[in-house]
C-alpha positions as MATLAB code, in Angstrom:
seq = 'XXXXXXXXXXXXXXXXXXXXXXXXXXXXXXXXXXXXXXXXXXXXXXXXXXXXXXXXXXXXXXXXXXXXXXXXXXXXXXXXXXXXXXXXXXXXXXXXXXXXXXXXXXXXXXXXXXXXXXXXXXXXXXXXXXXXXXXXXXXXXXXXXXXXXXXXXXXXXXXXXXXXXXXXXXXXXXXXXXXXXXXXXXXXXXXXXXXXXXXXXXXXXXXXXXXXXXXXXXXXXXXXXXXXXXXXXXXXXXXXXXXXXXXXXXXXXXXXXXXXXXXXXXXXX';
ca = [
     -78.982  252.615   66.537;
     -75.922  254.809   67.219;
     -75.028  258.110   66.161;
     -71.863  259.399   64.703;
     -70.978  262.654   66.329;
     -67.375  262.587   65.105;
     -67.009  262.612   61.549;
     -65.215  259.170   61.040;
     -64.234  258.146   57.132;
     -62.554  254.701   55.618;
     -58.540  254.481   55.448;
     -57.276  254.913   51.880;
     -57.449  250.812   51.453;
     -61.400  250.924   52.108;
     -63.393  249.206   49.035;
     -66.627  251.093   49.389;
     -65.757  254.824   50.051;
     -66.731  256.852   46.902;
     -64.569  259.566   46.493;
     -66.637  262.557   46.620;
     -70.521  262.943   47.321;
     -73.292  263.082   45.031;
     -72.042  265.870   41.872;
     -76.478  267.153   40.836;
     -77.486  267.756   44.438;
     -77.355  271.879   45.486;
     -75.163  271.460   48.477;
     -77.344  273.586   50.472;
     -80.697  271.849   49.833;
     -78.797  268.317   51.681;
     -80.253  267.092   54.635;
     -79.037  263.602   54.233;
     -77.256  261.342   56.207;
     -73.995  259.897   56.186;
     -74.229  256.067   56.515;
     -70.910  253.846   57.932;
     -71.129  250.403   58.285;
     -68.617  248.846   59.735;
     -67.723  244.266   59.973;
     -71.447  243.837   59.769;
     -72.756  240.018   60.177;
     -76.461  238.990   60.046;
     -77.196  235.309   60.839;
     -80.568  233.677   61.169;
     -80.081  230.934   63.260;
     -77.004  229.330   61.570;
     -77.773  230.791   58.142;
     -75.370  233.412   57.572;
     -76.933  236.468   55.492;
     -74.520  239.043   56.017;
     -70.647  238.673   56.668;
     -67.786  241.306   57.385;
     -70.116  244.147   55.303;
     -68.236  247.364   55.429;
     -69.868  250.359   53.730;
     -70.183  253.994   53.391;
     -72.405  256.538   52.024;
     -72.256  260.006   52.074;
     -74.852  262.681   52.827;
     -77.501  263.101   49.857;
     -75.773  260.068   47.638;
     -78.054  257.907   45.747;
     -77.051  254.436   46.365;
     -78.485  251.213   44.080;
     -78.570  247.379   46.109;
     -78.096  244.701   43.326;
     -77.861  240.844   43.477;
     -79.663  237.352   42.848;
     -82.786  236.893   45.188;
     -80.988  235.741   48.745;
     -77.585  237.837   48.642;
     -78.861  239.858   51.567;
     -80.360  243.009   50.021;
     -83.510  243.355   51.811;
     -81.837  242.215   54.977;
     -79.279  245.315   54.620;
     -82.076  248.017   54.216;
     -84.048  246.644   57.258;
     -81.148  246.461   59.497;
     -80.578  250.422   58.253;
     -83.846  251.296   58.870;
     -83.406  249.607   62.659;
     -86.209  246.877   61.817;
     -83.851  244.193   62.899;
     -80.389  244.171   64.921;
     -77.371  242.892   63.861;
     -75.633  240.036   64.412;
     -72.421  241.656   65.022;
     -71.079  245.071   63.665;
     -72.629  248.442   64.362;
     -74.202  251.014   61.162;
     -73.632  254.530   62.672;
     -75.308  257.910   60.966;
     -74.488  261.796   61.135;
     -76.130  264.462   59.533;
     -74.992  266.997   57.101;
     -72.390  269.422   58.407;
     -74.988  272.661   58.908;
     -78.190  270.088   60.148;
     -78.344  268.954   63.938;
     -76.242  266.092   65.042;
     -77.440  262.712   65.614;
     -80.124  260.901   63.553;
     -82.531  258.223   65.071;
     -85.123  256.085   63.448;
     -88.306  259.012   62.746;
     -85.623  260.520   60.389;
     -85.485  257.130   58.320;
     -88.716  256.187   55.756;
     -89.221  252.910   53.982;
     -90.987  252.284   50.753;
     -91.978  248.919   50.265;
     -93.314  246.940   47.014;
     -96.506  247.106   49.099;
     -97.885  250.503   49.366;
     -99.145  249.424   52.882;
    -101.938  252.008   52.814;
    -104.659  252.036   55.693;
    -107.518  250.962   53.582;
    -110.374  252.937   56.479;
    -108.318  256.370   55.794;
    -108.586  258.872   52.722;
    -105.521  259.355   50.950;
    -105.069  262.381   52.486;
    -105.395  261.111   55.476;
    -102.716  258.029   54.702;
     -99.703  261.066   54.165;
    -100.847  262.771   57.481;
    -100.278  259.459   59.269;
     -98.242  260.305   62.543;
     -97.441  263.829   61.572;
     -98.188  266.533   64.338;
    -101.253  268.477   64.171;
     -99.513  271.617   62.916;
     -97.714  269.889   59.771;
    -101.243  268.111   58.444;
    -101.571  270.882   56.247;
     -98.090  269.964   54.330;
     -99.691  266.808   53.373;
    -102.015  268.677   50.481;
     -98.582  270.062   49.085;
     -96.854  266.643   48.805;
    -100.365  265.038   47.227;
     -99.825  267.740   44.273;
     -96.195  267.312   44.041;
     -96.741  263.581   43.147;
     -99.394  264.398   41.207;
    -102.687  263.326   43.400;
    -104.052  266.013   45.049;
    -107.562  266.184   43.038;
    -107.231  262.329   44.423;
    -107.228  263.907   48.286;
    -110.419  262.581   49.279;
    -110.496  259.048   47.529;
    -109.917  255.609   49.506;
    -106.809  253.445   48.355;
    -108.870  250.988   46.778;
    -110.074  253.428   44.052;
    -106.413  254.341   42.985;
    -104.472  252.389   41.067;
    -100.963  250.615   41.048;
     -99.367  253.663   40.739;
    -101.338  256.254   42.137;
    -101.244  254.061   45.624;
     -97.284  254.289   45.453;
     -97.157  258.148   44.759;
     -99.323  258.189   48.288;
     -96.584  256.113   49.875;
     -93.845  258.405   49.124;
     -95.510  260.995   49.919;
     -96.275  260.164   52.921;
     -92.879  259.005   53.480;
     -91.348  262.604   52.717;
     -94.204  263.957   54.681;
     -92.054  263.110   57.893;
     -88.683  264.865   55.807;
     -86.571  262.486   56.171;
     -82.974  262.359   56.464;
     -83.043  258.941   54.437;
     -85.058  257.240   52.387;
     -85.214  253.694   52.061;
     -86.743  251.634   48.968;
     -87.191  248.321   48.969;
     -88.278  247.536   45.719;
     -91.261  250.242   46.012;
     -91.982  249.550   41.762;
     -91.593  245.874   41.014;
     -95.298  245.381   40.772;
     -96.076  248.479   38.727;
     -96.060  248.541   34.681;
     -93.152  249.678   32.395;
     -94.671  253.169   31.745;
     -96.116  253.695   35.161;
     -92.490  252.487   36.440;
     -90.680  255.398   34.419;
     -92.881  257.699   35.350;
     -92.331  257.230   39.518;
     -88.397  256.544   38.674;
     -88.420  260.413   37.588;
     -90.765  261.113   40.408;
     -88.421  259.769   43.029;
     -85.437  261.265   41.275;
     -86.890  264.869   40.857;
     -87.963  264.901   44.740;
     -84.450  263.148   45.627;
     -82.834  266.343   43.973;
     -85.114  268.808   45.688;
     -85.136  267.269   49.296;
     -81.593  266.049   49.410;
     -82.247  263.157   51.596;
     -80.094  260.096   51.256;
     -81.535  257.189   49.093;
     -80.677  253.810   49.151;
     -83.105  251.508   46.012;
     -82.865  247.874   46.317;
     -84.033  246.482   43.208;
     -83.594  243.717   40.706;
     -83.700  245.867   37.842;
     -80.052  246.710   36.454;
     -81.592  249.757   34.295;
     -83.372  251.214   36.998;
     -80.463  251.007   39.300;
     -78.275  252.936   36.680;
     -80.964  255.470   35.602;
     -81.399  256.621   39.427;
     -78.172  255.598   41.479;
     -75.063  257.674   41.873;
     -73.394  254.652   42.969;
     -74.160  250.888   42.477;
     -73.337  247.632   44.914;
     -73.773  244.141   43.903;
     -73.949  242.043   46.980;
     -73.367  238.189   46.530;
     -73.248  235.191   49.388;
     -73.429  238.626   51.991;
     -70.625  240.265   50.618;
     -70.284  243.917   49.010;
     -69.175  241.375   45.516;
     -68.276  244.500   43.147;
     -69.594  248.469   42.768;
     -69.585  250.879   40.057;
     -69.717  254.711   40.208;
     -72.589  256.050   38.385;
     -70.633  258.922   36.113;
     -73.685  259.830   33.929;
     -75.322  263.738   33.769;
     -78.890  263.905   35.082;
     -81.456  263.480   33.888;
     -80.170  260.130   32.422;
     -80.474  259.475   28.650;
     -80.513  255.713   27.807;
     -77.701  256.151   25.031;
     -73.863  254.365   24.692;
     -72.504  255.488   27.894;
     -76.151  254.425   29.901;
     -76.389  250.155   28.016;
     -72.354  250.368   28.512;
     -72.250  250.606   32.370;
     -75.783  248.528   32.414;
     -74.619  245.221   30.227;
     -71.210  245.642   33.037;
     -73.761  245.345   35.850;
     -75.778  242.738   34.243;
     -73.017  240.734   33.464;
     -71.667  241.410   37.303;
     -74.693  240.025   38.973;
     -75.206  236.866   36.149;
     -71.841  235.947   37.099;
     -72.276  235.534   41.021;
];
Protein backbone atom coordinates (compact mmCIF):
# COMPACT_ATOMS: atom_id res chain seq x y z
CA UNK A 1 0.00 0.00 0.00
CA UNK A 2 1.15 3.63 -0.36
CA UNK A 3 0.91 6.47 1.81
CA UNK A 4 -0.24 9.94 1.11
CA UNK A 5 2.11 12.37 2.72
CA UNK A 6 0.86 15.33 0.68
CA UNK A 7 -2.59 16.13 1.17
CA UNK A 8 -3.94 15.53 -2.46
CA UNK A 9 -7.99 16.23 -3.07
CA UNK A 10 -10.31 15.68 -6.44
CA UNK A 11 -10.58 18.72 -9.05
CA UNK A 12 -13.95 20.47 -8.81
CA UNK A 13 -15.35 17.92 -11.73
CA UNK A 14 -14.63 14.79 -9.33
CA UNK A 15 -18.01 12.62 -8.80
CA UNK A 16 -17.17 11.17 -5.43
CA UNK A 17 -15.64 14.01 -3.27
CA UNK A 18 -18.19 14.91 -0.50
CA UNK A 19 -17.97 18.30 0.30
CA UNK A 20 -17.10 18.46 3.83
CA UNK A 21 -16.28 15.55 6.39
CA UNK A 22 -18.43 13.77 8.66
CA UNK A 23 -20.84 16.88 10.63
CA UNK A 24 -21.48 14.31 14.56
CA UNK A 25 -17.83 13.38 14.93
CA UNK A 26 -15.82 15.83 17.78
CA UNK A 27 -13.05 16.88 15.52
CA UNK A 28 -10.57 16.17 18.09
CA UNK A 29 -11.57 12.58 18.97
CA UNK A 30 -10.65 11.68 14.74
CA UNK A 31 -8.06 9.39 14.13
CA UNK A 32 -9.30 8.30 10.81
CA UNK A 33 -7.95 8.06 7.60
CA UNK A 34 -8.36 9.75 4.48
CA UNK A 35 -8.96 7.21 1.65
CA UNK A 36 -8.16 8.28 -2.37
CA UNK A 37 -8.64 5.98 -4.92
CA UNK A 38 -7.64 6.81 -7.94
CA UNK A 39 -8.52 4.72 -12.03
CA UNK A 40 -8.77 1.56 -10.01
CA UNK A 41 -9.28 -1.83 -12.18
CA UNK A 42 -9.61 -5.34 -10.65
CA UNK A 43 -9.71 -8.25 -13.15
CA UNK A 44 -9.74 -11.92 -12.36
CA UNK A 45 -8.38 -13.49 -15.16
CA UNK A 46 -10.44 -11.80 -17.96
CA UNK A 47 -13.41 -11.05 -15.70
CA UNK A 48 -13.36 -7.50 -15.08
CA UNK A 49 -14.63 -6.60 -11.38
CA UNK A 50 -13.53 -3.22 -11.02
CA UNK A 51 -13.04 -0.49 -13.82
CA UNK A 52 -11.74 3.24 -13.73
CA UNK A 53 -13.05 3.42 -9.72
CA UNK A 54 -12.18 6.82 -8.46
CA UNK A 55 -13.09 7.58 -4.84
CA UNK A 56 -12.54 9.57 -1.81
CA UNK A 57 -13.23 9.55 1.76
CA UNK A 58 -12.35 11.75 4.30
CA UNK A 59 -10.94 11.22 7.79
CA UNK A 60 -13.69 9.81 10.34
CA UNK A 61 -16.59 9.64 7.40
CA UNK A 62 -18.92 6.81 7.53
CA UNK A 63 -19.17 5.42 4.15
CA UNK A 64 -22.14 2.67 3.04
CA UNK A 65 -21.09 0.01 -0.22
CA UNK A 66 -24.44 -0.85 -2.01
CA UNK A 67 -25.22 -3.01 -5.11
CA UNK A 68 -26.65 -6.45 -6.53
CA UNK A 69 -24.45 -9.50 -5.41
CA UNK A 70 -21.30 -9.28 -8.09
CA UNK A 71 -20.94 -5.33 -8.59
CA UNK A 72 -17.60 -5.52 -6.83
CA UNK A 73 -18.32 -4.58 -3.21
CA UNK A 74 -16.46 -7.09 -1.35
CA UNK A 75 -13.68 -6.91 -3.87
CA UNK A 76 -13.32 -2.98 -3.03
CA UNK A 77 -13.02 -3.49 0.84
CA UNK A 78 -10.38 -6.29 0.42
CA UNK A 79 -8.28 -4.43 -1.96
CA UNK A 80 -8.55 -1.42 0.95
CA UNK A 81 -7.70 -3.55 3.51
CA UNK A 82 -4.43 -4.75 1.21
CA UNK A 83 -5.87 -8.48 1.04
CA UNK A 84 -5.49 -8.40 -2.68
CA UNK A 85 -3.58 -5.97 -5.23
CA UNK A 86 -4.95 -4.23 -7.86
CA UNK A 87 -5.13 -4.66 -11.22
CA UNK A 88 -4.19 -1.25 -12.10
CA UNK A 89 -4.70 2.05 -10.06
CA UNK A 90 -3.19 2.77 -6.68
CA UNK A 91 -5.66 3.54 -3.12
CA UNK A 92 -3.36 5.89 -1.10
CA UNK A 93 -4.18 6.85 2.85
CA UNK A 94 -3.09 9.82 5.26
CA UNK A 95 -3.99 10.36 8.62
CA UNK A 96 -5.75 13.12 10.32
CA UNK A 97 -3.93 16.45 10.30
CA UNK A 98 -2.64 16.29 14.27
CA UNK A 99 -2.01 12.05 14.05
CA UNK A 100 1.40 10.72 12.54
CA UNK A 101 1.75 10.49 8.85
CA UNK A 102 1.51 7.43 6.91
CA UNK A 103 -0.89 4.52 7.59
CA UNK A 104 -0.03 0.80 6.75
CA UNK A 105 -2.08 -2.30 7.05
CA UNK A 106 -2.02 -2.94 11.38
CA UNK A 107 -3.98 0.41 11.33
CA UNK A 108 -6.81 -1.24 9.07
CA UNK A 109 -9.48 -3.99 10.86
CA UNK A 110 -11.98 -6.12 9.03
CA UNK A 111 -15.25 -7.43 10.28
CA UNK A 112 -16.52 -10.17 8.43
CA UNK A 113 -20.13 -11.96 8.39
CA UNK A 114 -18.03 -14.66 10.08
CA UNK A 115 -16.93 -13.73 13.47
CA UNK A 116 -13.76 -15.86 12.74
CA UNK A 117 -13.17 -16.49 16.44
CA UNK A 118 -10.34 -19.01 17.58
CA UNK A 119 -12.61 -21.61 18.95
CA UNK A 120 -9.28 -23.06 21.65
CA UNK A 121 -9.15 -19.28 23.12
CA UNK A 122 -11.53 -17.55 25.80
CA UNK A 123 -13.17 -14.61 24.61
CA UNK A 124 -10.96 -12.64 26.33
CA UNK A 125 -8.36 -14.08 24.98
CA UNK A 126 -9.88 -13.73 21.13
CA UNK A 127 -9.71 -9.45 21.68
CA UNK A 128 -6.07 -9.79 23.04
CA UNK A 129 -5.14 -11.59 19.81
CA UNK A 130 -1.78 -9.93 18.55
CA UNK A 131 -1.89 -7.04 20.93
CA UNK A 132 1.46 -6.38 22.90
CA UNK A 133 1.80 -7.59 26.31
CA UNK A 134 1.32 -4.16 27.87
CA UNK A 135 -2.18 -3.35 26.06
CA UNK A 136 -3.85 -7.01 27.15
CA UNK A 137 -5.31 -5.29 29.89
CA UNK A 138 -7.43 -2.84 27.42
CA UNK A 139 -9.10 -5.87 26.20
CA UNK A 140 -11.43 -6.17 29.63
CA UNK A 141 -12.49 -2.44 28.83
CA UNK A 142 -13.61 -3.11 25.21
CA UNK A 143 -15.48 -6.61 26.48
CA UNK A 144 -17.71 -4.15 28.78
CA UNK A 145 -18.08 -1.52 26.25
CA UNK A 146 -19.84 -4.08 23.93
CA UNK A 147 -21.49 -5.40 26.57
CA UNK A 148 -19.58 -8.94 27.36
CA UNK A 149 -17.32 -8.62 29.93
CA UNK A 150 -19.18 -10.99 32.63
CA UNK A 151 -18.77 -13.25 29.22
CA UNK A 152 -14.64 -12.83 29.66
CA UNK A 153 -13.95 -16.28 30.43
CA UNK A 154 -16.50 -18.23 28.13
CA UNK A 155 -15.41 -20.12 24.77
CA UNK A 156 -17.09 -18.82 21.43
CA UNK A 157 -19.19 -21.71 21.14
CA UNK A 158 -21.23 -20.80 24.28
CA UNK A 159 -22.09 -17.23 22.92
CA UNK A 160 -24.45 -16.61 20.61
CA UNK A 161 -24.94 -14.92 17.09
CA UNK A 162 -24.53 -11.79 18.48
CA UNK A 163 -22.52 -11.97 21.40
CA UNK A 164 -19.67 -13.70 18.99
CA UNK A 165 -19.83 -10.43 16.74
CA UNK A 166 -19.58 -7.91 19.74
CA UNK A 167 -16.11 -10.07 20.41
CA UNK A 168 -15.11 -9.40 16.83
CA UNK A 169 -15.32 -5.76 17.02
CA UNK A 170 -13.90 -5.61 19.87
CA UNK A 171 -11.18 -7.13 19.12
CA UNK A 172 -10.96 -5.24 16.03
CA UNK A 173 -10.85 -1.76 17.97
CA UNK A 174 -8.59 -3.46 20.38
CA UNK A 175 -5.70 -2.73 17.77
CA UNK A 176 -7.35 1.26 17.43
CA UNK A 177 -7.59 1.44 14.24
CA UNK A 178 -7.38 4.14 11.86
CA UNK A 179 -10.17 2.31 9.70
CA UNK A 180 -12.54 -0.01 10.06
CA UNK A 181 -13.71 -2.23 7.52
CA UNK A 182 -17.19 -4.24 7.51
CA UNK A 183 -17.98 -6.59 5.27
CA UNK A 184 -21.31 -7.47 5.98
CA UNK A 185 -20.33 -8.22 9.83
CA UNK A 186 -24.62 -8.61 10.58
CA UNK A 187 -26.23 -10.42 7.69
CA UNK A 188 -26.54 -13.60 9.66
CA UNK A 189 -27.77 -12.05 12.90
CA UNK A 190 -31.68 -11.44 13.73
CA UNK A 191 -33.66 -8.15 13.24
CA UNK A 192 -33.44 -7.15 16.97
CA UNK A 193 -29.97 -8.44 17.59
CA UNK A 194 -29.07 -6.50 14.18
CA UNK A 195 -30.35 -3.04 15.67
CA UNK A 196 -28.87 -3.51 18.60
CA UNK A 197 -24.94 -3.94 17.08
CA UNK A 198 -25.98 -1.15 14.29
CA UNK A 199 -26.10 1.32 17.46
CA UNK A 200 -23.17 -0.49 18.89
CA UNK A 201 -20.98 0.17 15.90
CA UNK A 202 -22.36 3.66 15.54
CA UNK A 203 -21.88 4.75 19.26
CA UNK A 204 -18.09 3.39 19.18
CA UNK A 205 -17.69 4.97 15.50
CA UNK A 206 -18.55 8.39 17.26
CA UNK A 207 -16.26 7.85 20.21
CA UNK A 208 -13.13 6.40 18.34
CA UNK A 209 -13.36 8.43 15.20
CA UNK A 210 -11.93 5.87 12.97
CA UNK A 211 -13.02 5.76 9.38
CA UNK A 212 -15.80 3.18 8.49
CA UNK A 213 -16.57 1.81 5.37
CA UNK A 214 -20.13 -1.05 5.74
CA UNK A 215 -20.72 -3.10 2.77
CA UNK A 216 -24.05 -4.42 3.05
CA UNK A 217 -27.15 -5.40 1.16
CA UNK A 218 -29.41 -3.79 3.43
CA UNK A 219 -30.60 -0.22 2.08
CA UNK A 220 -31.95 0.71 5.78
CA UNK A 221 -28.95 -0.19 7.46
CA UNK A 222 -26.80 1.65 5.05
CA UNK A 223 -28.91 4.90 5.67
CA UNK A 224 -29.31 4.47 9.48
CA UNK A 225 -25.32 4.29 9.87
CA UNK A 226 -23.61 5.92 6.69
CA UNK A 227 -22.77 9.56 6.27
CA UNK A 228 -22.46 8.89 2.72
CA UNK A 229 -23.83 6.09 0.43
CA UNK A 230 -22.26 4.43 -3.03
CA UNK A 231 -24.07 2.13 -5.22
CA UNK A 232 -21.59 0.29 -7.31
CA UNK A 233 -22.96 -1.51 -10.51
CA UNK A 234 -20.91 -3.62 -13.43
CA UNK A 235 -17.55 -2.05 -11.22
CA UNK A 236 -18.53 1.33 -11.44
CA UNK A 237 -19.21 4.02 -8.55
CA UNK A 238 -23.23 3.84 -10.49
CA UNK A 239 -24.79 6.77 -8.20
CA UNK A 240 -24.19 8.18 -4.29
CA UNK A 241 -26.24 10.02 -1.93
CA UNK A 242 -25.17 12.20 1.03
CA UNK A 243 -26.58 11.01 4.19
CA UNK A 244 -28.12 14.59 5.61
CA UNK A 245 -29.98 13.05 8.62
CA UNK A 246 -29.18 14.14 12.63
CA UNK A 247 -27.82 11.26 14.71
CA UNK A 248 -29.05 9.15 16.21
CA UNK A 249 -31.29 8.34 13.15
CA UNK A 250 -35.10 8.23 13.58
CA UNK A 251 -36.83 6.05 10.91
CA UNK A 252 -39.45 8.91 10.05
CA UNK A 253 -40.26 10.89 6.38
CA UNK A 254 -36.90 12.19 5.77
CA UNK A 255 -35.16 8.41 6.82
CA UNK A 256 -38.01 5.91 4.09
CA UNK A 257 -37.53 9.14 1.66
CA UNK A 258 -33.73 8.83 1.02
CA UNK A 259 -34.14 4.79 1.62
CA UNK A 260 -37.08 4.02 -1.19
CA UNK A 261 -34.29 6.56 -3.53
CA UNK A 262 -31.60 3.98 -2.73
CA UNK A 263 -33.76 1.05 -3.15
CA UNK A 264 -35.03 2.12 -6.23
CA UNK A 265 -31.16 3.05 -7.30
CA UNK A 266 -29.83 -0.39 -6.81
CA UNK A 267 -33.33 -2.31 -8.34
CA UNK A 268 -32.67 -0.35 -11.31
CA UNK A 269 -28.96 -1.49 -12.13
Amino acid sequence: MTDLSIGRHASENHPTAPQSGPADINPHAVVGAEILIEQLYKYYGDVKVLEDLDLHIQPGEFLAIVGRSGCGKSTLLRLIADLEQPSYGEIKFKSARHIREGITSDDIRVMFQDPRLLPWRSIEQNVQLGLPKNQQDNASALLEKVGLKDKAALWPSQLSGGQRQRTALARALSHKPRILLLDEPLGALDALTRLDMQNLIEKLWTEQGFTAILVTHDVSEAVQLADRIILLDKGHIAQQFQVNLARPRKKDYAFTELEQQVLNAVLAT
